[in-house]
PDB file of N, CA, C and O in Angstrom, chain B, residues numbered from 101:
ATOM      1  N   UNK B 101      -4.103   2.755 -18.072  1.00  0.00           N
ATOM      2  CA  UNK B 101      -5.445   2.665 -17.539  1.00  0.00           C
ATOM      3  C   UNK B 101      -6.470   3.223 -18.533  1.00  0.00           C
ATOM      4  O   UNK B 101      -7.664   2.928 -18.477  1.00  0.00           O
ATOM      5  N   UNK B 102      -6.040   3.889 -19.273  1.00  0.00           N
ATOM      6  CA  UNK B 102      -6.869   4.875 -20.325  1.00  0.00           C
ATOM      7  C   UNK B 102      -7.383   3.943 -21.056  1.00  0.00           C
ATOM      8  O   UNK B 102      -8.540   4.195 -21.394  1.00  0.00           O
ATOM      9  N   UNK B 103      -6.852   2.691 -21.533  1.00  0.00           N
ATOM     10  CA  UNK B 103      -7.300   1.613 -22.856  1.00  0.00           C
ATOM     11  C   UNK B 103      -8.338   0.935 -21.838  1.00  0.00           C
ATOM     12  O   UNK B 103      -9.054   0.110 -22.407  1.00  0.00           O
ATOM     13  N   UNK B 104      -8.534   1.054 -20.762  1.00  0.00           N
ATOM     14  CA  UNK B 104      -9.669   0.268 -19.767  1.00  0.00           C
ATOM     15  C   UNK B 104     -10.730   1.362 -19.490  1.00  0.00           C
ATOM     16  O   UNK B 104     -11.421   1.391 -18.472  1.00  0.00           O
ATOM     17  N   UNK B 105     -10.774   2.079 -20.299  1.00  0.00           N
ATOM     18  CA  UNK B 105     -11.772   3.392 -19.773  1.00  0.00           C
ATOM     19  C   UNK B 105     -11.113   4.126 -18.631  1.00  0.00           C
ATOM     20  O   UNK B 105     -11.995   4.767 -18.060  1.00  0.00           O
ATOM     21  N   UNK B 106     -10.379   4.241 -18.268  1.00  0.00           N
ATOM     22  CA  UNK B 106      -9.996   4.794 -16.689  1.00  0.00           C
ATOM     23  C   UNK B 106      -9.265   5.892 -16.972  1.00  0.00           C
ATOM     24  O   UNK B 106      -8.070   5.810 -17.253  1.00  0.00           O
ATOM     25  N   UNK B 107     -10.077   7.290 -16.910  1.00  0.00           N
ATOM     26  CA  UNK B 107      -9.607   8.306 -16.860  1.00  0.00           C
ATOM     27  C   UNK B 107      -9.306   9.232 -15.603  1.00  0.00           C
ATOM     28  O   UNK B 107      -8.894  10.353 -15.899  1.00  0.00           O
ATOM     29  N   UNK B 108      -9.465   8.904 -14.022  1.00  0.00           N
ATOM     30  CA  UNK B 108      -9.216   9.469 -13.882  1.00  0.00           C
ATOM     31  C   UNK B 108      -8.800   8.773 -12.401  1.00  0.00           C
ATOM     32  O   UNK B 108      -9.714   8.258 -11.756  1.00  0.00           O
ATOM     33  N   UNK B 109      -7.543   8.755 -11.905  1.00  0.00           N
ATOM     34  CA  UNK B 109      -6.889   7.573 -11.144  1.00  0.00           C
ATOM     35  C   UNK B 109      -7.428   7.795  -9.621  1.00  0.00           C
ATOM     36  O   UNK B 109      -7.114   7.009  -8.727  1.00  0.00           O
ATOM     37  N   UNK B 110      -8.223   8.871  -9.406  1.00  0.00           N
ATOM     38  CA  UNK B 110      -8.439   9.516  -8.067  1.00  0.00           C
ATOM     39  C   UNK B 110      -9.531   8.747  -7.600  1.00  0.00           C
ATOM     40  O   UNK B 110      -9.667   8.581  -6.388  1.00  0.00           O
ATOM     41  N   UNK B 111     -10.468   8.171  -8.556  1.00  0.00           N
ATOM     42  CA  UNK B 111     -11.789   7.559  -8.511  1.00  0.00           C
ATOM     43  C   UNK B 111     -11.563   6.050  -8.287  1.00  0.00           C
ATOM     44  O   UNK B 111     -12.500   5.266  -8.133  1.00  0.00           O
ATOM     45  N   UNK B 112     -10.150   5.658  -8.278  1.00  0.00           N
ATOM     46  CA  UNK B 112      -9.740   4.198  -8.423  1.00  0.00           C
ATOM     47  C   UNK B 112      -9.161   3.699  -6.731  1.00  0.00           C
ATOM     48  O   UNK B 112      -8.336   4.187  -5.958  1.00  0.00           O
ATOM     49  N   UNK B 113     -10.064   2.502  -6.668  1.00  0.00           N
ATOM     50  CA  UNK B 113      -9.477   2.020  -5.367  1.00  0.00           C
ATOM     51  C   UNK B 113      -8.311   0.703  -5.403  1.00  0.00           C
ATOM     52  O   UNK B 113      -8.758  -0.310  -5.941  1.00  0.00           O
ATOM     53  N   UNK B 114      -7.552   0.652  -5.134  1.00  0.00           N
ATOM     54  CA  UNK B 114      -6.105  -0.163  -5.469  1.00  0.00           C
ATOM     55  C   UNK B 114      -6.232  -1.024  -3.719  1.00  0.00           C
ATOM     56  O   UNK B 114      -6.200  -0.399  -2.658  1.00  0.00           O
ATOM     57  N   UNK B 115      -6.368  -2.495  -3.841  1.00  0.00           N
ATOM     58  CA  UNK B 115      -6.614  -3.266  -3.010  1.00  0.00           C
ATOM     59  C   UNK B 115      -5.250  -4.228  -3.200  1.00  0.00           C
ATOM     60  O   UNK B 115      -5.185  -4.841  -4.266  1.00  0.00           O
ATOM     61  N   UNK B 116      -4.219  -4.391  -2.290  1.00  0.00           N
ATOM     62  CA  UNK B 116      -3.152  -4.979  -2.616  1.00  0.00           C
ATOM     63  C   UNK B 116      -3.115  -6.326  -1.174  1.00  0.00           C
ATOM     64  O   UNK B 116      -3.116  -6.111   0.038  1.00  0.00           O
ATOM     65  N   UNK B 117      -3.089  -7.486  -1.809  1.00  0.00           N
ATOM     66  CA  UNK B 117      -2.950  -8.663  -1.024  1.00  0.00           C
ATOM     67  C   UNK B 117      -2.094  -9.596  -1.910  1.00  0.00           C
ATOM     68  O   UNK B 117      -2.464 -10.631  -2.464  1.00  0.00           O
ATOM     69  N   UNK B 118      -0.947  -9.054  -1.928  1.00  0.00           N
ATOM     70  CA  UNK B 118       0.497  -9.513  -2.786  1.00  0.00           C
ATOM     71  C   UNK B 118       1.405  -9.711  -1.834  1.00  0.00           C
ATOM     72  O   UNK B 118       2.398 -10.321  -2.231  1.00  0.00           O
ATOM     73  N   UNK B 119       1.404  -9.420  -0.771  1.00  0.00           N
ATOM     74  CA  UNK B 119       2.483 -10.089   0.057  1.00  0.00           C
ATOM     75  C   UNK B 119       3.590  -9.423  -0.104  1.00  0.00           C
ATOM     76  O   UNK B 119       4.453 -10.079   0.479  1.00  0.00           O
ATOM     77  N   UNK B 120       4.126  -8.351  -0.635  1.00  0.00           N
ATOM     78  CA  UNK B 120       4.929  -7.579  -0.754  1.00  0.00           C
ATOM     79  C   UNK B 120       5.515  -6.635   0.917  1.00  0.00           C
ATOM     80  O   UNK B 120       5.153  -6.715   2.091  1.00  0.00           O
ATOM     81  N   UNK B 121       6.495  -5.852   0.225  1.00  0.00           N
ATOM     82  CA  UNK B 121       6.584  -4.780   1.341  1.00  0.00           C
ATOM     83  C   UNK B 121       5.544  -4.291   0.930  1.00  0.00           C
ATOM     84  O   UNK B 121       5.040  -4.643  -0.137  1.00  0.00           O
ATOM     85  N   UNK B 122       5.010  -3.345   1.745  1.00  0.00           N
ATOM     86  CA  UNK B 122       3.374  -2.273   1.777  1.00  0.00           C
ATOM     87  C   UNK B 122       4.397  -0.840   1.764  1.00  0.00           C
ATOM     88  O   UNK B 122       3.946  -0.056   0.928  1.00  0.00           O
ATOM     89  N   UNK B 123       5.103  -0.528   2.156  1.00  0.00           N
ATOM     90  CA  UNK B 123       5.940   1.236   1.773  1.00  0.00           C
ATOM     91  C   UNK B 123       6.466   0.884   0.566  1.00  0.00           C
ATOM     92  O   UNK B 123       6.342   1.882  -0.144  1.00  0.00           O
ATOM     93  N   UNK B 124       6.897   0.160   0.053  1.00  0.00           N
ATOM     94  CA  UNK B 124       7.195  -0.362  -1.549  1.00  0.00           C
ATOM     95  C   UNK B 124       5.954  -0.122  -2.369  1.00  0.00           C
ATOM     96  O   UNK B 124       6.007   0.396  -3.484  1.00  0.00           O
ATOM     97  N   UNK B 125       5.314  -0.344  -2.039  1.00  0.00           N
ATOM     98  CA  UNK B 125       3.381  -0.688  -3.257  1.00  0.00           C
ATOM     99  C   UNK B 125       2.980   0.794  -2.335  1.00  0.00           C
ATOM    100  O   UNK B 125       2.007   1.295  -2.899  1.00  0.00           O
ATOM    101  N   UNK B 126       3.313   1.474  -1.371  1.00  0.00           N
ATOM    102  CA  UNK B 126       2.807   2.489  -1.186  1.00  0.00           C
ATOM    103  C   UNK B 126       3.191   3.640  -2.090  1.00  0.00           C
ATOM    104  O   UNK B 126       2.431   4.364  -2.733  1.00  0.00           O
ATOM    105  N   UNK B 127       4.821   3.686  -2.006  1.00  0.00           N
ATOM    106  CA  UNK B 127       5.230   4.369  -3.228  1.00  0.00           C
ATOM    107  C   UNK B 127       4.806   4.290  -4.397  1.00  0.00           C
ATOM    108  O   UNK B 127       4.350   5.229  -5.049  1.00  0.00           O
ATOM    109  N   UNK B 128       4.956   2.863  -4.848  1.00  0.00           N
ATOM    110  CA  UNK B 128       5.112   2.827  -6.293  1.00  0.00           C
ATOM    111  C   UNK B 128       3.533   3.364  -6.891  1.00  0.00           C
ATOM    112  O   UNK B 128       3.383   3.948  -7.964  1.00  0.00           O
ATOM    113  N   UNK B 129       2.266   2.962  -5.787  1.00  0.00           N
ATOM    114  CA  UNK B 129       0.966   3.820  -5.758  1.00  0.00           C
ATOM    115  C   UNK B 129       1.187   4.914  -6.118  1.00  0.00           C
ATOM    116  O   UNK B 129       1.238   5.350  -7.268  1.00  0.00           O
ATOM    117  N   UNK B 130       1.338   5.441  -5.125  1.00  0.00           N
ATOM    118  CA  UNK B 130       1.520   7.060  -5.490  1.00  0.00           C
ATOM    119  C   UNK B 130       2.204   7.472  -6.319  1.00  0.00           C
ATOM    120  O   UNK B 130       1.657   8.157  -7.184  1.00  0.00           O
ATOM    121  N   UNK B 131       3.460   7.270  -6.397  1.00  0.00           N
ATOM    122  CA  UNK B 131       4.022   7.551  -7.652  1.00  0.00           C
ATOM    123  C   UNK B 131       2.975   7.556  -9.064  1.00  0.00           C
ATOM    124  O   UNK B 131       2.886   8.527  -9.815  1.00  0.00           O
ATOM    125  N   UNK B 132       2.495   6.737  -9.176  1.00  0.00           N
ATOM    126  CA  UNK B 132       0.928   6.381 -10.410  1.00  0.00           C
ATOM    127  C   UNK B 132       0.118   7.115 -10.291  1.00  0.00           C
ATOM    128  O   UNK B 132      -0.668   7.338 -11.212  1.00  0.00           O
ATOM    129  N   UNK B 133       0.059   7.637  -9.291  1.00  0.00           N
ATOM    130  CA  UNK B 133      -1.226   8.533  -9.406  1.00  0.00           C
ATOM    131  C   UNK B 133      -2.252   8.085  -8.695  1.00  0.00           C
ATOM    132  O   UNK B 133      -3.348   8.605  -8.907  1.00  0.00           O
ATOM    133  N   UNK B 134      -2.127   6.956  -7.629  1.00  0.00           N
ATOM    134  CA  UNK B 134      -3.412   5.929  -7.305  1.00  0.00           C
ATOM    135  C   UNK B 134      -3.623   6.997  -5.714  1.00  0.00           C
ATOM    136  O   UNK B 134      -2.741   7.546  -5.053  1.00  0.00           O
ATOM    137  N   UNK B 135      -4.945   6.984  -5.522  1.00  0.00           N
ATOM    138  CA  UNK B 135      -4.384   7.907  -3.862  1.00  0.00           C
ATOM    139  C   UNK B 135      -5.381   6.943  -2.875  1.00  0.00           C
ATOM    140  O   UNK B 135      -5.576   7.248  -1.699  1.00  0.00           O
ATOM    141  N   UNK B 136      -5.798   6.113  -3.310  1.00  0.00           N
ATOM    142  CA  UNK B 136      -7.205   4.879  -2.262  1.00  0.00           C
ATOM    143  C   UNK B 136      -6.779   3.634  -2.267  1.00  0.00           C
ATOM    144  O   UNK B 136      -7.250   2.860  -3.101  1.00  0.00           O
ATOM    145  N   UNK B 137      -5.862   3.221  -1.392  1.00  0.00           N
ATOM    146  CA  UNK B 137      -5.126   2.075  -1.223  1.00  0.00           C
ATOM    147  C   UNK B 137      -5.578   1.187  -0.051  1.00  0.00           C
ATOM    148  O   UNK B 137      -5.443   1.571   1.111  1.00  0.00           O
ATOM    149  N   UNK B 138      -5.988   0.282  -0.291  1.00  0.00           N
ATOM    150  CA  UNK B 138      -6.226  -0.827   1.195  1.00  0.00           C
ATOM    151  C   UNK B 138      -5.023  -1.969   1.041  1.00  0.00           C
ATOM    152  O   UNK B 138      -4.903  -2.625   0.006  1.00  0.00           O
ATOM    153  N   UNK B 139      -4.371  -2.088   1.899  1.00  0.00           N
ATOM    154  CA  UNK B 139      -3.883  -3.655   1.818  1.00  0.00           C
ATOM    155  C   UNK B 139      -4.109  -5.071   2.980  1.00  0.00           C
ATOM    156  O   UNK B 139      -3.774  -5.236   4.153  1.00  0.00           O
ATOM    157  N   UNK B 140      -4.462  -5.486   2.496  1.00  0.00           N
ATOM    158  CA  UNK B 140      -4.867  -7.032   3.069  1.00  0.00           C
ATOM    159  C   UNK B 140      -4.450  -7.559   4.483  1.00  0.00           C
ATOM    160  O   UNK B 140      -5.136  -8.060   5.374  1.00  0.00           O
ATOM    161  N   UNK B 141      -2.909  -7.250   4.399  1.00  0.00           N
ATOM    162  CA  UNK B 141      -2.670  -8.107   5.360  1.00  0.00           C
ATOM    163  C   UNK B 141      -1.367  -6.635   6.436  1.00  0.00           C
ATOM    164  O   UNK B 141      -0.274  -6.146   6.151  1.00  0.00           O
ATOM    165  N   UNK B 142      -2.132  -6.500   7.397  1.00  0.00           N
ATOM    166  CA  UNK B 142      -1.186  -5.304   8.315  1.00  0.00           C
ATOM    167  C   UNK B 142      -1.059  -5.889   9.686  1.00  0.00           C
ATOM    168  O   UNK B 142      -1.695  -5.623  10.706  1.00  0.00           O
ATOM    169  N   UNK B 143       0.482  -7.253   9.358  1.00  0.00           N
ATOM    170  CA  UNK B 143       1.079  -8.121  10.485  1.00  0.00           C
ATOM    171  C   UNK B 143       0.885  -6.425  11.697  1.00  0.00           C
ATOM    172  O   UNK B 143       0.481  -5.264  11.627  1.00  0.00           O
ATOM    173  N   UNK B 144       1.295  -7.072  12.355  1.00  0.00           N
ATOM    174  CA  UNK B 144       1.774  -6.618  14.099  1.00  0.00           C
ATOM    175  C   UNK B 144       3.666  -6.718  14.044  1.00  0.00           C
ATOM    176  O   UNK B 144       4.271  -7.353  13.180  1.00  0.00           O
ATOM    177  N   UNK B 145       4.265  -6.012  15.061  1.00  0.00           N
ATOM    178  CA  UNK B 145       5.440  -6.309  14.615  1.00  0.00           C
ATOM    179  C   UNK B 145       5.818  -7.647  15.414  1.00  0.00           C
ATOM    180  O   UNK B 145       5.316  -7.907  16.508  1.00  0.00           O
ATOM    181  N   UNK B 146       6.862  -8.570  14.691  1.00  0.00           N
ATOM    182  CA  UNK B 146       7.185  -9.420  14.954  1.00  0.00           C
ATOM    183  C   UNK B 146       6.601 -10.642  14.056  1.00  0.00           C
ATOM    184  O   UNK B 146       7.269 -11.661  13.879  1.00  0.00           O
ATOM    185  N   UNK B 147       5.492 -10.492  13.582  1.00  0.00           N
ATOM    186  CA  UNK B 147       4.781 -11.341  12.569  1.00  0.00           C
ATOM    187  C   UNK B 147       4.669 -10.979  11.446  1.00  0.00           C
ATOM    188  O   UNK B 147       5.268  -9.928  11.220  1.00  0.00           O
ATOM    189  N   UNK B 148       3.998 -11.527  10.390  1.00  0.00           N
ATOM    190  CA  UNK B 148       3.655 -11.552   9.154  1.00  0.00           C
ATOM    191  C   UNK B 148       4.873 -12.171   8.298  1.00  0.00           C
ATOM    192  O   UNK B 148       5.940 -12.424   8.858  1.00  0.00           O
ATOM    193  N   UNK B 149       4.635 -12.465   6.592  1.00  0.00           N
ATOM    194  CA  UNK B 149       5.959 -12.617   6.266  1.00  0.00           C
ATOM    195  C   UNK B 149       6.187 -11.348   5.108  1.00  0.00           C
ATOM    196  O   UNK B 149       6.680 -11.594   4.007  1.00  0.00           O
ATOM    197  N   UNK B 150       5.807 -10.114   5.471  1.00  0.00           N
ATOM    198  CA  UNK B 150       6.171  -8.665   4.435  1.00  0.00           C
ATOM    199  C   UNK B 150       6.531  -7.974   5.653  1.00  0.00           C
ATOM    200  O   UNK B 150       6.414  -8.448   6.783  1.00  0.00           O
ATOM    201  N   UNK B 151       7.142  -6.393   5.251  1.00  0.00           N
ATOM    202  CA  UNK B 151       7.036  -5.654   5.897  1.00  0.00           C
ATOM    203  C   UNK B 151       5.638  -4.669   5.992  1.00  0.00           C
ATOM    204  O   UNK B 151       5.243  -4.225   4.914  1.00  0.00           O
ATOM    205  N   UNK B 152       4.949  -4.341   7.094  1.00  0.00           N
ATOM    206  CA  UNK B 152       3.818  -3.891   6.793  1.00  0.00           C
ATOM    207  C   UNK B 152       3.181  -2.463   7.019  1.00  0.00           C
ATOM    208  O   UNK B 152       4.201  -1.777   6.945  1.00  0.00           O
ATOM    209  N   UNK B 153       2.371  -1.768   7.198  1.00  0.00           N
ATOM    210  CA  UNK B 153       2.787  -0.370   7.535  1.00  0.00           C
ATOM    211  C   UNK B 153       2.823  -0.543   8.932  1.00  0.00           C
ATOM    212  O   UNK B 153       3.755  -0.267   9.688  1.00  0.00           O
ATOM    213  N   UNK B 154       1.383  -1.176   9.290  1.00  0.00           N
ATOM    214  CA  UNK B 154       1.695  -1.301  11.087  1.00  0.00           C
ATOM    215  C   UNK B 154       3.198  -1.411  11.619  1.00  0.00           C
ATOM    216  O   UNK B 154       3.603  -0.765  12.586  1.00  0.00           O
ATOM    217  N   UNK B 155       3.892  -2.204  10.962  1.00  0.00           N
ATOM    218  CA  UNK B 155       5.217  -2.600  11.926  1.00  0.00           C
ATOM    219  C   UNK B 155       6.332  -1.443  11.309  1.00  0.00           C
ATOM    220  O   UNK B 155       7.477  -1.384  11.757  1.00  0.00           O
ATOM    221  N   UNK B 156       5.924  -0.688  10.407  1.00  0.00           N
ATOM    222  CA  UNK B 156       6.277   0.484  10.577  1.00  0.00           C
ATOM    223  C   UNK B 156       6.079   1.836  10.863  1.00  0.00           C
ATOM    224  O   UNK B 156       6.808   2.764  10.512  1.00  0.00           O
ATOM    225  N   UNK B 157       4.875   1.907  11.632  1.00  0.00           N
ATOM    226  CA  UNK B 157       4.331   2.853  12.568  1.00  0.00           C
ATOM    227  C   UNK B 157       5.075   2.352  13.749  1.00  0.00           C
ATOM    228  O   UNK B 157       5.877   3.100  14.308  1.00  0.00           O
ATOM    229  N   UNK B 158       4.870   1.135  14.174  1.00  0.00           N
ATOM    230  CA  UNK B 158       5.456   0.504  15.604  1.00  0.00           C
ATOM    231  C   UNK B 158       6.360   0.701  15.602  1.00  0.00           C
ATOM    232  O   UNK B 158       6.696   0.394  16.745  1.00  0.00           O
ATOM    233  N   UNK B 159       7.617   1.219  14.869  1.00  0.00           N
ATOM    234  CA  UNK B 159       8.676   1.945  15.083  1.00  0.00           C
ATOM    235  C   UNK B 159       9.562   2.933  16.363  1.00  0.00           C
ATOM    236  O   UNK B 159      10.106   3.939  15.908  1.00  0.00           O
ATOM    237  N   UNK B 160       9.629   2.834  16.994  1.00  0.00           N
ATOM    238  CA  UNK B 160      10.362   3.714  18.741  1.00  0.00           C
ATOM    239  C   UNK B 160      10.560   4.835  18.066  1.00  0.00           C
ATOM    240  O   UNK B 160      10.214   5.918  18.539  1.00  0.00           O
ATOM    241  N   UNK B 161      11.177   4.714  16.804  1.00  0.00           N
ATOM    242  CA  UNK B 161      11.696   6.288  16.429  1.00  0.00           C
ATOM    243  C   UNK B 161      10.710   7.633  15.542  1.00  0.00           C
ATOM    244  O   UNK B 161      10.916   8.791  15.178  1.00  0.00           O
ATOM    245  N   UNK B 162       9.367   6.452  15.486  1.00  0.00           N
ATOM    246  CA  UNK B 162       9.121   7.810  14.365  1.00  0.00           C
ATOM    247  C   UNK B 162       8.088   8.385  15.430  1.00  0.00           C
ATOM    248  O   UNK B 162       7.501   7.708  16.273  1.00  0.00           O
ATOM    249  N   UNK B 163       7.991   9.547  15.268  1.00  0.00           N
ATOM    250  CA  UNK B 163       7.735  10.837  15.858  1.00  0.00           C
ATOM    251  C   UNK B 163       6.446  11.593  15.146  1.00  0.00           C
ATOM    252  O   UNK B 163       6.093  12.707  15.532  1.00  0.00           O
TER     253      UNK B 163
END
């Protein structure tokens, strides 16, 4: 990010509409250093075609 001027990753907003898992690109975010993440698309459970955070909040088990 440094060769793009970008010194300092806290100031950076990371907008992900890749269709991916979203706890996958959540990690791999953070892991980087990124901490302002939106993503695009947060199915309901039973829909979408990623896993998304919603449908893993909707989870029975997490507490």
């Amino acid at each position: 990010m440094k060769k793009h001027g970008v010194t300092d990753l806290s100031r950076v907003l990371i907008f992900f509409d890749d269709h991916q898992n979203e706890l996958k690109r959540l990690k791999q975010a953070l892991k980087a250093g990124f901490k302002h993440l939106i993503f695009e698309d947060n199915y309901d459970t039973g829909t979408g075609d990623h896993y998304s955070l919603r449908q893993i909040c909707d989870q029975f088990y997490i507490r």
